[in-house]
Structure formats: C-alpha cells, structure tokens
Rosetta silent file (secondary structure, phi, psi, omega in degrees, C-alpha in Angstrom):
SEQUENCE: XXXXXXXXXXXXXXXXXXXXXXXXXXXXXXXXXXXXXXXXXXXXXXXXXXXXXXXXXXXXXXXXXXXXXXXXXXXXXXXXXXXXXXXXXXXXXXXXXXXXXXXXXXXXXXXXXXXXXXXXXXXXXXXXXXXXXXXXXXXXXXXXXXXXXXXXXXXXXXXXXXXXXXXXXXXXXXXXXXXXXXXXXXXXXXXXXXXXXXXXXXXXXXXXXXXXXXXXXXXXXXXXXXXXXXXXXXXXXXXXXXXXXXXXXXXXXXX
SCORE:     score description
SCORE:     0.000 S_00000001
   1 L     0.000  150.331  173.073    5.261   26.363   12.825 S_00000001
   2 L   -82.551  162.528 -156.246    3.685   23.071   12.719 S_00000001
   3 L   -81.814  146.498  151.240    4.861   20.371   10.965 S_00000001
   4 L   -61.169   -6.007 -169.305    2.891   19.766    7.625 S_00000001
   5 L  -103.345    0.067  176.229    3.803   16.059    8.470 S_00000001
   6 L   -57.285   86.344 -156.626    1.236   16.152   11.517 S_00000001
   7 L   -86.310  -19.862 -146.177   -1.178   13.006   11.465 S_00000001
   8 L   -71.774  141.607  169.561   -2.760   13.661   15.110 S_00000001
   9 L    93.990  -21.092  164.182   -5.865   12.918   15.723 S_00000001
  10 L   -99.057  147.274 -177.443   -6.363   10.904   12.345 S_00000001
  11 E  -120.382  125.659 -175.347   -7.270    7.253   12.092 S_00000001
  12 E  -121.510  144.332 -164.397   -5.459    5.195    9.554 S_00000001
  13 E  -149.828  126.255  178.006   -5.645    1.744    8.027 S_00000001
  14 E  -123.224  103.125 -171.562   -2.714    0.036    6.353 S_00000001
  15 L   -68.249  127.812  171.812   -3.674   -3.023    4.577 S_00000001
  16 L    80.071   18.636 -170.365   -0.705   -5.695    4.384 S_00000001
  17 L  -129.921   74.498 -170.624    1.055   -4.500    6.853 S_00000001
  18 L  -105.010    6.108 -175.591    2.710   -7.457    8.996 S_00000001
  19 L   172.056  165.324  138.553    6.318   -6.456    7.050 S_00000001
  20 H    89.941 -175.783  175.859    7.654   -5.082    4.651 S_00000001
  21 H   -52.076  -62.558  157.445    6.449   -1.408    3.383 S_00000001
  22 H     4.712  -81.384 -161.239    3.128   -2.004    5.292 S_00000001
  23 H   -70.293  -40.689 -173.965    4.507   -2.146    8.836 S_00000001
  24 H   -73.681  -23.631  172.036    7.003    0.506    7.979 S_00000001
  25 H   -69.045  -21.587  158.506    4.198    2.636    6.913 S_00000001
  26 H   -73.306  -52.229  161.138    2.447    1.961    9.984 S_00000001
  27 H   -53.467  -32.501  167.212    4.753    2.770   11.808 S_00000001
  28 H   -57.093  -48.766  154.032    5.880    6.049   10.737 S_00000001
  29 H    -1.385  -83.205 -161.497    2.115    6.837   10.435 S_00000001
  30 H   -61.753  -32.767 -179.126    1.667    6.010   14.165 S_00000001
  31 H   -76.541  -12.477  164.353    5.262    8.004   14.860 S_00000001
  32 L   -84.950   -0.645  177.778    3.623   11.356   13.159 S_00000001
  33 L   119.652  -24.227  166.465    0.450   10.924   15.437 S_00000001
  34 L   -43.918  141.641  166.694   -1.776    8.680   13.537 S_00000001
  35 E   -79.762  152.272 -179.712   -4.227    5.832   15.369 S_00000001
  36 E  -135.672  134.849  158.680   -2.916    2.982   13.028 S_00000001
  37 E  -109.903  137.336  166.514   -5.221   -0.731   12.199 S_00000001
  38 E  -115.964  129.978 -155.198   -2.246   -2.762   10.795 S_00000001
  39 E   -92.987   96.612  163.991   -4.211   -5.094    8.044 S_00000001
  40 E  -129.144  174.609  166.297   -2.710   -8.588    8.005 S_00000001
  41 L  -110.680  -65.147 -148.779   -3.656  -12.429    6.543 S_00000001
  42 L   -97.671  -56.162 -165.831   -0.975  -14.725    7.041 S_00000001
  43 L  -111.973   50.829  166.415    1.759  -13.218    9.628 S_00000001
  44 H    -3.116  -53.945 -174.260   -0.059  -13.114   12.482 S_00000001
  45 H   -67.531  -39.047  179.095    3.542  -12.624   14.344 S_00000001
  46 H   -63.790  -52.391  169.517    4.527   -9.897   12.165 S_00000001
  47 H   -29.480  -54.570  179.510    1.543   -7.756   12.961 S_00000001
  48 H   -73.386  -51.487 -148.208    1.983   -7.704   16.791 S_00000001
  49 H   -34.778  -82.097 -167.180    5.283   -7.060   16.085 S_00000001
  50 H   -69.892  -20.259  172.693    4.598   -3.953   14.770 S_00000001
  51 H   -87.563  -10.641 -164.289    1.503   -2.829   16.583 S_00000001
  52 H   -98.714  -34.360  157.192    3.496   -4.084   19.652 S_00000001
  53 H   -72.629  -44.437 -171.987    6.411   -0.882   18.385 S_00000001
  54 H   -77.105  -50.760 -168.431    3.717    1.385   17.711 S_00000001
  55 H   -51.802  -65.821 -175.625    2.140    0.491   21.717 S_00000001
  56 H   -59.320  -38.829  148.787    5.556    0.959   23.270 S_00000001
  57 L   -43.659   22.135 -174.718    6.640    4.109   21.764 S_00000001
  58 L    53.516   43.118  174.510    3.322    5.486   23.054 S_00000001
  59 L  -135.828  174.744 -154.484    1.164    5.336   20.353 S_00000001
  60 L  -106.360  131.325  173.159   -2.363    3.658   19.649 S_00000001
  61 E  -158.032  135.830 -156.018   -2.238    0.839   17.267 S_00000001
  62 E  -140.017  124.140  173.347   -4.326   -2.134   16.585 S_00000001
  63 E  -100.297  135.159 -160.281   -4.214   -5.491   14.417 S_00000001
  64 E  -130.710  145.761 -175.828   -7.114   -6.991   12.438 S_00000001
  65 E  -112.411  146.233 -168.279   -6.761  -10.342   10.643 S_00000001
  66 L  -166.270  133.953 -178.461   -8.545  -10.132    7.131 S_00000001
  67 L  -111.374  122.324  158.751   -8.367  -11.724    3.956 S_00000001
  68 L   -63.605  -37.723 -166.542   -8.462   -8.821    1.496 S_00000001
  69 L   -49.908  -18.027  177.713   -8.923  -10.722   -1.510 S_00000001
  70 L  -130.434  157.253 -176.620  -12.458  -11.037   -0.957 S_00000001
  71 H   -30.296  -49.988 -161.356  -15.606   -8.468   -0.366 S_00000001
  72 H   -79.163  -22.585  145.670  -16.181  -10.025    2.778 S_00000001
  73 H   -74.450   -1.764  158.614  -12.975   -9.700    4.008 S_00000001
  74 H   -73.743  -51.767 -169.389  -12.588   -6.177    3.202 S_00000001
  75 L   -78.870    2.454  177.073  -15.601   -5.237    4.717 S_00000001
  76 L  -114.253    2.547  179.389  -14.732   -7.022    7.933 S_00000001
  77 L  -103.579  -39.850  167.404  -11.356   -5.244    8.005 S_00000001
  78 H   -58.856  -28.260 -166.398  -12.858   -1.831    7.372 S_00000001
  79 H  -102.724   19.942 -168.378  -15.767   -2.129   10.219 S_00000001
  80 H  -103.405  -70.351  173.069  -13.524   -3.895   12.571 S_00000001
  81 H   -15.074  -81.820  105.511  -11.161   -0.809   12.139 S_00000001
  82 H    37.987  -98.862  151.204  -13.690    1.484   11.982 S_00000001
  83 H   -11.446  -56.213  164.760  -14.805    0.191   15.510 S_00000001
  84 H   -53.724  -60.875 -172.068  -11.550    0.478   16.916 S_00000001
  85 L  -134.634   61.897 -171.264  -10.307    3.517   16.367 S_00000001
  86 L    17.993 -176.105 -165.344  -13.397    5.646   14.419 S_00000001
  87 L   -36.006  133.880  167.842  -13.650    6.946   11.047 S_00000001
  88 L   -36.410   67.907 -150.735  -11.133    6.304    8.607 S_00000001
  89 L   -87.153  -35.747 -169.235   -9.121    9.132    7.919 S_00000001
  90 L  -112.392  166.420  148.293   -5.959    7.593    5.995 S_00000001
  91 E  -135.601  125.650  156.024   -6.115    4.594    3.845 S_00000001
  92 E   -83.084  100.941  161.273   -3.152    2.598    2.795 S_00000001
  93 L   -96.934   74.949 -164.452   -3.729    0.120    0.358 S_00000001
  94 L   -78.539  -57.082 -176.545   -0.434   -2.202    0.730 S_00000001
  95 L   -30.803  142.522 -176.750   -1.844   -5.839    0.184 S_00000001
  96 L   157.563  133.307  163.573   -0.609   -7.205   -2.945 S_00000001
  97 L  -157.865  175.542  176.495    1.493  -10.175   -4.038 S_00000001
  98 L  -125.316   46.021  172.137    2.526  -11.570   -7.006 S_00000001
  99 L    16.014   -6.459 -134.713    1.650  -14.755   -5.307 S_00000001
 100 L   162.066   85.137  163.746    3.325  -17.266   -8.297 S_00000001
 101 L   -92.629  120.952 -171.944    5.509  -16.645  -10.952 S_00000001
 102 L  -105.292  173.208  173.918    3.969  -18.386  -14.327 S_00000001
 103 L  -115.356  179.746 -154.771    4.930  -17.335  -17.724 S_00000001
 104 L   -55.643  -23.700 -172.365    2.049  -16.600  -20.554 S_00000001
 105 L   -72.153  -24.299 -169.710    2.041  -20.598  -21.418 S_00000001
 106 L   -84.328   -3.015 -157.863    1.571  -21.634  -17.686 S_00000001
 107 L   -41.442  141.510  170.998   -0.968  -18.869  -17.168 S_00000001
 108 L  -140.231  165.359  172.701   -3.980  -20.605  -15.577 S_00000001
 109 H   -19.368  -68.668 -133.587   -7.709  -19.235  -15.031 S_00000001
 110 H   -95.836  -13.615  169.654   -7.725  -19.193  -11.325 S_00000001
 111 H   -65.643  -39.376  154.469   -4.096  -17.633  -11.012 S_00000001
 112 H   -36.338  -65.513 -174.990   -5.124  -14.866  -12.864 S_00000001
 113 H   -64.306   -6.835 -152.712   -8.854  -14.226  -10.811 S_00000001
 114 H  -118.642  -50.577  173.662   -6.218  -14.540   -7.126 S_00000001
 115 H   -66.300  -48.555  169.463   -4.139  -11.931   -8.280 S_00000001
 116 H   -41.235  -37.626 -172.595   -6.297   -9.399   -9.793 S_00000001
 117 H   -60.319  -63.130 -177.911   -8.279  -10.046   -6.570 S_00000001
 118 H   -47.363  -47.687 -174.037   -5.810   -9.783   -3.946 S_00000001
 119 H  -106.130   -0.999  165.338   -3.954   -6.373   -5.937 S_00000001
 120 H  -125.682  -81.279 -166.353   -6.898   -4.450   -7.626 S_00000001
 121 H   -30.078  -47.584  173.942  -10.265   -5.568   -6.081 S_00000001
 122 H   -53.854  -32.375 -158.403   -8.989   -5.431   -2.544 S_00000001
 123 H   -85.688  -69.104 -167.783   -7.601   -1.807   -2.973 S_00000001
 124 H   -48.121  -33.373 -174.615  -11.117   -0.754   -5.264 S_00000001
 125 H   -85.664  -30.127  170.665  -13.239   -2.320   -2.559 S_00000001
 126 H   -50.126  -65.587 -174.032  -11.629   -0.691    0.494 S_00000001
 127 H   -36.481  -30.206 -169.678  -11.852    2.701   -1.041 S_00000001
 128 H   -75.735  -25.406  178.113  -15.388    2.077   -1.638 S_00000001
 129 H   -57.244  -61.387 -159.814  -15.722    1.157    1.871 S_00000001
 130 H  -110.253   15.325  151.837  -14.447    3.975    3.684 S_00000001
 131 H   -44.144  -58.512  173.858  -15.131    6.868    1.033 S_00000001
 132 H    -9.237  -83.428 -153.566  -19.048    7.283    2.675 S_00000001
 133 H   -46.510  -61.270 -165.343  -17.315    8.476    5.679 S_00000001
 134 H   -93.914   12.202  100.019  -15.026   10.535    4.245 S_00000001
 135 H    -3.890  -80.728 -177.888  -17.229   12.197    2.113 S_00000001
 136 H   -52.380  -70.039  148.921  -19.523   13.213    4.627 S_00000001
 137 L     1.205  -53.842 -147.541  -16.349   14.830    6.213 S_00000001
 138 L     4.027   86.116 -174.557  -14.775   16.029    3.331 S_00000001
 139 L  -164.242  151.846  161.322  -11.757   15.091    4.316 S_00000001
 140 L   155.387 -164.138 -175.317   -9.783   11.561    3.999 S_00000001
 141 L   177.473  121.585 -168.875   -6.541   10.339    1.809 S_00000001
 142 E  -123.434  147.433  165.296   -6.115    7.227    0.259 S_00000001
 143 L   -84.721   39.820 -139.459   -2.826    5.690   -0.906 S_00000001
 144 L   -87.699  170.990 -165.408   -2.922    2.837   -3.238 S_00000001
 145 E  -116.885  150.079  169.405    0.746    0.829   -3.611 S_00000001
 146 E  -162.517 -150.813 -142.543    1.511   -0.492   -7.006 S_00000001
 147 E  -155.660  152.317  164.602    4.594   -1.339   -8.482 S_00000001
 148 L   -98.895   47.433  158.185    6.994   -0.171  -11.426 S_00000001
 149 H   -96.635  -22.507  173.850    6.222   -3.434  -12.545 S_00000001
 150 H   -85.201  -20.975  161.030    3.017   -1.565  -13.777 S_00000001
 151 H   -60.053  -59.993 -174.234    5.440    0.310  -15.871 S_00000001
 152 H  -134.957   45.824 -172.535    7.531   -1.965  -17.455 S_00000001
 153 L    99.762  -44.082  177.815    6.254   -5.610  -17.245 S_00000001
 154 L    82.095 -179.806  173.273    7.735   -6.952  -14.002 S_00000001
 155 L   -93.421 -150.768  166.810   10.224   -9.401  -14.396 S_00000001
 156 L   -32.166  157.414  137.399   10.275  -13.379  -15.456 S_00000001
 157 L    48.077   15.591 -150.051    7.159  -14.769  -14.787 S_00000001
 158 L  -125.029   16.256 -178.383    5.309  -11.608  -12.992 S_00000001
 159 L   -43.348  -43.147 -168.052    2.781  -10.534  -16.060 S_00000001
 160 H   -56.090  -42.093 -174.451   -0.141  -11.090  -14.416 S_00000001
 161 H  -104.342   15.972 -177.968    0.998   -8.924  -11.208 S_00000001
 162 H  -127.349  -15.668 -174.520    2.484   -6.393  -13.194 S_00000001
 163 H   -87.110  -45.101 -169.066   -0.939   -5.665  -15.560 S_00000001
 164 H   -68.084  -35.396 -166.692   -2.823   -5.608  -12.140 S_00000001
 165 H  -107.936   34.598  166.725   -1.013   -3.135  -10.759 S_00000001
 166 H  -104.287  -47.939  156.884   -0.888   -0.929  -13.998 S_00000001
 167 H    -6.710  -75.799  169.536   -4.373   -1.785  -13.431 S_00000001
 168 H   -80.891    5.881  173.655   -4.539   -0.218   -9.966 S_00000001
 169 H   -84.346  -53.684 -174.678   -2.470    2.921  -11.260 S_00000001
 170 H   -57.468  -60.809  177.017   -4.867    3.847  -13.856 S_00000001
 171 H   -28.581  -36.260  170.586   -7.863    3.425  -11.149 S_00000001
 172 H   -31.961  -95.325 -165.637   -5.346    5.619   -9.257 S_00000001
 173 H   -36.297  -54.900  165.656   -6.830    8.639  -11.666 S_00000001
 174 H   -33.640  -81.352  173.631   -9.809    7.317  -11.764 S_00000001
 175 H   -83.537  -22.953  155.110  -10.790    7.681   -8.332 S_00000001
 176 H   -58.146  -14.681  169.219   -9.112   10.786   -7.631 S_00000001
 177 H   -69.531  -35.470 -156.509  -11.157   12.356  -10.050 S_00000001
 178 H   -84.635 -100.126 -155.605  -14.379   10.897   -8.377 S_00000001
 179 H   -28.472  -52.033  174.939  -13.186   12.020   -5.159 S_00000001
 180 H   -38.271  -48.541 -159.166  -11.588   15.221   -5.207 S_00000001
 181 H   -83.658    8.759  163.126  -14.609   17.539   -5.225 S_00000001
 182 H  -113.561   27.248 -177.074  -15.530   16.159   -2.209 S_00000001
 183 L    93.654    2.781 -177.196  -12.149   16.555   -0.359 S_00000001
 184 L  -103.711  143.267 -178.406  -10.785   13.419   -0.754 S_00000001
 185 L  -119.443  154.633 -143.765   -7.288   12.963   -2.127 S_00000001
 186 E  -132.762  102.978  158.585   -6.597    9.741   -3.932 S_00000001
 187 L  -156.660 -171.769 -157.570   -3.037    8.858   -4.962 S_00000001
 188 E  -131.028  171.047  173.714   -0.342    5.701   -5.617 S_00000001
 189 E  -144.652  142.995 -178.020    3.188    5.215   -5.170 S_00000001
 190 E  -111.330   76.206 -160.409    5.573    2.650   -7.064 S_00000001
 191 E   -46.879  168.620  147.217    8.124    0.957   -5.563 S_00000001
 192 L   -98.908 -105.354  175.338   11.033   -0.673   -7.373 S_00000001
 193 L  -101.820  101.767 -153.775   13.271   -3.021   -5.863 S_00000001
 194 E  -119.277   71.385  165.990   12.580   -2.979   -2.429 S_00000001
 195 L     5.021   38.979 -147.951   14.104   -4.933    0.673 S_00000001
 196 L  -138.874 -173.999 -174.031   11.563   -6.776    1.815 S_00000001
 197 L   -81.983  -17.561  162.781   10.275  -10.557    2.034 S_00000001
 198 L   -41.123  -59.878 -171.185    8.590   -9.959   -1.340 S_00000001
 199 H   -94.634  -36.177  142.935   11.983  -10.734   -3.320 S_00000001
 200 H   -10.681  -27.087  176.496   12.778  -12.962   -0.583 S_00000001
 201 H  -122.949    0.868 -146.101   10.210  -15.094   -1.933 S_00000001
 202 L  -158.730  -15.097 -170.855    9.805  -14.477   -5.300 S_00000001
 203 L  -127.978  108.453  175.190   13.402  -13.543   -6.428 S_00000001
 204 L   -32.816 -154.737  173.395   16.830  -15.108   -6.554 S_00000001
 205 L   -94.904  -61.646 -178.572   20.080  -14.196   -5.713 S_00000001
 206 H   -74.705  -29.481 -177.593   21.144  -13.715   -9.139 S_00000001
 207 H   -71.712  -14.832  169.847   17.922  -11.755  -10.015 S_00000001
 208 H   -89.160  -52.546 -172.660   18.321   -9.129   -7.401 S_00000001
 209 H   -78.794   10.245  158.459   21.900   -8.362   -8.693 S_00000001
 210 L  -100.904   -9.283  165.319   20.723   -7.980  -11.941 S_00000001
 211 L   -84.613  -44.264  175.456   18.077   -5.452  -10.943 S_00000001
 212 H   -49.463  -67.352 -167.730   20.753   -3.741   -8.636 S_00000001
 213 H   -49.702    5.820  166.446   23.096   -3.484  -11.712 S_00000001
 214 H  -127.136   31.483  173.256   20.284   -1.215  -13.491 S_00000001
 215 L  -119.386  122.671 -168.491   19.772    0.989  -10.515 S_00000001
 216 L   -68.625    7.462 -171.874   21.821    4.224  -10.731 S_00000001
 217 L  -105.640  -36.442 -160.566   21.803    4.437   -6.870 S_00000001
 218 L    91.709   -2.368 -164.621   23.294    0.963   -6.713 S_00000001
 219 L  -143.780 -176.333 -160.766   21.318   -0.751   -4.052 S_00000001
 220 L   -98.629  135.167  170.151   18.278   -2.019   -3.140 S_00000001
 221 E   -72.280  167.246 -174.529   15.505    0.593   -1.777 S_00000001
 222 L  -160.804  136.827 -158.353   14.112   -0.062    1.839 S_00000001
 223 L   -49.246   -7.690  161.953   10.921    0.405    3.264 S_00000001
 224 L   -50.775  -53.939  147.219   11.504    3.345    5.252 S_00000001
 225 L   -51.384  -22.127  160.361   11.913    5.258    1.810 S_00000001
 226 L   -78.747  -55.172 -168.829    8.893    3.925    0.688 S_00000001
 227 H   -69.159    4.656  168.725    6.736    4.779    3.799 S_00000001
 228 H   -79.198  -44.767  132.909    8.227    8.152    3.746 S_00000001
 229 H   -17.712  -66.305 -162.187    6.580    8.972    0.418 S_00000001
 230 H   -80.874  -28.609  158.710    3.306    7.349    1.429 S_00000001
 231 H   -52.091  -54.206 -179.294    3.447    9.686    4.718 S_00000001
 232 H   -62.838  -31.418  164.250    3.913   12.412    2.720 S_00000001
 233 H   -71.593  -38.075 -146.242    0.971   11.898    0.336 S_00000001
 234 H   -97.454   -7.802 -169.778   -1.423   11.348    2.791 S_00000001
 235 L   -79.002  170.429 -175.512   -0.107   14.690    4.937 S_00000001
 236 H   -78.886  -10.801  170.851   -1.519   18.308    4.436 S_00000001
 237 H   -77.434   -2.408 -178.418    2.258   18.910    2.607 S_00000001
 238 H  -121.060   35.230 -149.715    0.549   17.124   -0.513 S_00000001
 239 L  -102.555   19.860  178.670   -2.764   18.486    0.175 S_00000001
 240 L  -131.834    4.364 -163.943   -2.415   20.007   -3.738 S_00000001
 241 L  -120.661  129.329 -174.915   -1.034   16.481   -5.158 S_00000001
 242 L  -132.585  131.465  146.177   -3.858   14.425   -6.670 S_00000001
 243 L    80.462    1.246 -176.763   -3.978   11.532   -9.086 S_00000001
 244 L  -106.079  157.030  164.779   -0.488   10.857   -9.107 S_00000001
 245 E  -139.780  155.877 -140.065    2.070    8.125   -8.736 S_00000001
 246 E  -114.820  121.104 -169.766    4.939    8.720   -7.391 S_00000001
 247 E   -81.999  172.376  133.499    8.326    5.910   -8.487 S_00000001
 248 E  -145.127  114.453 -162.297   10.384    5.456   -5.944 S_00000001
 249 L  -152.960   23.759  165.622   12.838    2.969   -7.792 S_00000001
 250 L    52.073   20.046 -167.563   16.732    4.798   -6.767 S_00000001
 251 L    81.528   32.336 -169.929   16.436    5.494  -10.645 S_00000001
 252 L   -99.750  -30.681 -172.720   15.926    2.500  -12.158 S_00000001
 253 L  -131.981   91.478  174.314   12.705    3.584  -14.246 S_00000001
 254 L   -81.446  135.683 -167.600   12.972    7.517  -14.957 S_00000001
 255 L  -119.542    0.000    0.000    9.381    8.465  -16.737 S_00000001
C-alpha cells in the first residue's frame, strides 16, 4: 500500500530553516520525497548544511536568503522558491524568535513591532503569498509553528513572543476556515522545550532544568519529534485534520 507519508512530487518551503526544527523539517520533508527551499536570514552556513544533506542523499533541495520580517522579504522568498522548484505545495512557517527577553517595564515600542513581525506577519504574509496557487489547485498544506508559550505565557522575560504566537495559533483557525473549501489545509504545531539553539540563546542552564523538572518525560524534546508531527500534518494521513494545533511538549502542558 502506499505510504500515507508520501510527499513526491510536492514542492515545499520551510521558512527558518538553517537549524533547529526548520532544517529537521526539511529534511525529513525532502527524505519522504518533497522538493524542499530551506528559508534562512542569518546562518548562511547552516542552510547549506542542510540543503547540502538533502543533495547527497539524492534529493532536490535549495536555499534562499530572506528576511521574513518584512513584506518584501517574504515575497522575495516565495517567488525565488516558486522559481526554483514550482508551485508551492507545502508551507512551513518556522521563522520565529523571541529575539530579547524584556519584562513588561523594559517593554519598548520597536521590540514589540520586531517580534510580532518576524512571528505573526511573516507566517500571515507567506500564506497569503502562496494560497493563489494553491487555490487554483485545490490542493496545498500549510503548517504554522508556534509555541506552548502561546499557552501559558513563556517564561521570564518572553511576553511579547509568547502573545505573538498565541497570536499565530488563533490565525491558525482563522485561516483554515478561509481555506478549507478550497482544499487547502491550514494547521500549527507547539513545541515545548526543544533542543535547539533557541534555548541556547535565550535560556540558562538553570532554566532548562527547571523546565525539564516539569516535564513528565524528563528530557528535553528534539527536533526530529517536532518535524515528525509537521510531516504528518502536511501528509494525506491528516488530510481530515484542520484548524488544529498539535503540543508536542513530552507532557509538560496537557490541554
């Protein structure tokens, strides 16, 4: 029988994805059959990396540098894609940081406009981007990544990036509603504490082993386990799952 997990033949774009869930989501993508654009800003190095993994295992994969945060970089990451490897079939929307942690007193204007930007606009303007296409089709799948920080707050210092991406969950609904009757299925997934250069940069020592010490798995999740989820949404086995987000947090936030 054929696998339900069977991307061939689909072209997918993964936003953010030079590390981290991203890359592992491209790759896995690209190892079910997917054409993959891997999305980066910053980590130029990571990017080949991973499109450089995808090429040697014999699969087609391509890296586009784009700053999400703004229109113009979305729209140059979508047609560049686009270009590459033809209409958009998957969408990942992984970009996202929580770039700063201030508390409510340090809060400033422009900290505020660079997150929202970077973790809801980028994800609402992609969709808008390649929806046309898949429309006309009726056919596509979009992902968006958010956080269980959109659940419960975030930690110290992370309001700002934890409202945005409660933000992009509720949109989550939003556009799956929009979408659906034309075949498109729209839906998010929420990590928890995740293995990646995000709490590398953003997180102690002691602050990861106080998040371990409320996860009933014990450990830290790792991006494999994330992109396996996000594979799974975008495959014909979820081809009845709409509008949903999905934790994957080892138990840390049961809803």
């Amino acid at each position: 029988m054929k696998s339900l997990l069977d991307l061939t033949g689909q072209a997918a774009l993964v936003s953010g994805a030079s590390s981290g869930i991203g890359a592992a989501t491209a790759i896995m993508l690209a190892e079910l059959g997917a054409r993959v654009a891997i999305g980066y800003h910053h980590n130029q190095s990571g990017a080949e990396e991973t499109r450089d993994r995808i090429v040697a295992a014999g699969g087609t994969a391509v890296a586009i540098l784009a700053d999400v945060s703004h229109a113009a970089g979305v729209k140059s990451l979508v047609d560049d894609a686009t270009g590459q490897l033809g209409p958009i079939d998957i969408l990942v929307n992984n970009a996202g940081s929580l770039i700063k942690r201030l508390t409510l007193h340090e809060m400033t204007d422009e900290h505020l406009d660079a997150v929202y930007a970077l973790n809801v606009k980028s994800a609402v303007l992609a969709a808008q981007a390649v929806a046309p296409s898949m429309i006309e089709r009726k056919r596509g799948a979009i992902v968006n990544v958010v956080s269980i920080a959109g659940h419960n707050g975030g930690g110290p210092g992370a309001g700002a990036y934890a409202s945005a991406k409660a933000a992009l969950t509720c949109y989550t609904k939003s556009m799956a509603k929009e979408l659906a009757p034309h075949g498109v299925r729209v839906n998010a997934v929420a990590p928890g504490v995740i293995a990646t250069p995000f709490h590398d940069t953003f997180s102690t020592p002691e602050m990861l082993k106080a998040f371990v010490s409320a996860i009933p798995l014990g450990r830290l999740g790792t991006p494999e386990e994330c992109a396996s989820v996000i594979a799974f949404l975008v495959s014909p086995a979820a081809s009845y799952v709409l509008g949903e987000t999905i934790d994957i947090n080892g138990g840390q936030l049961m809803r």
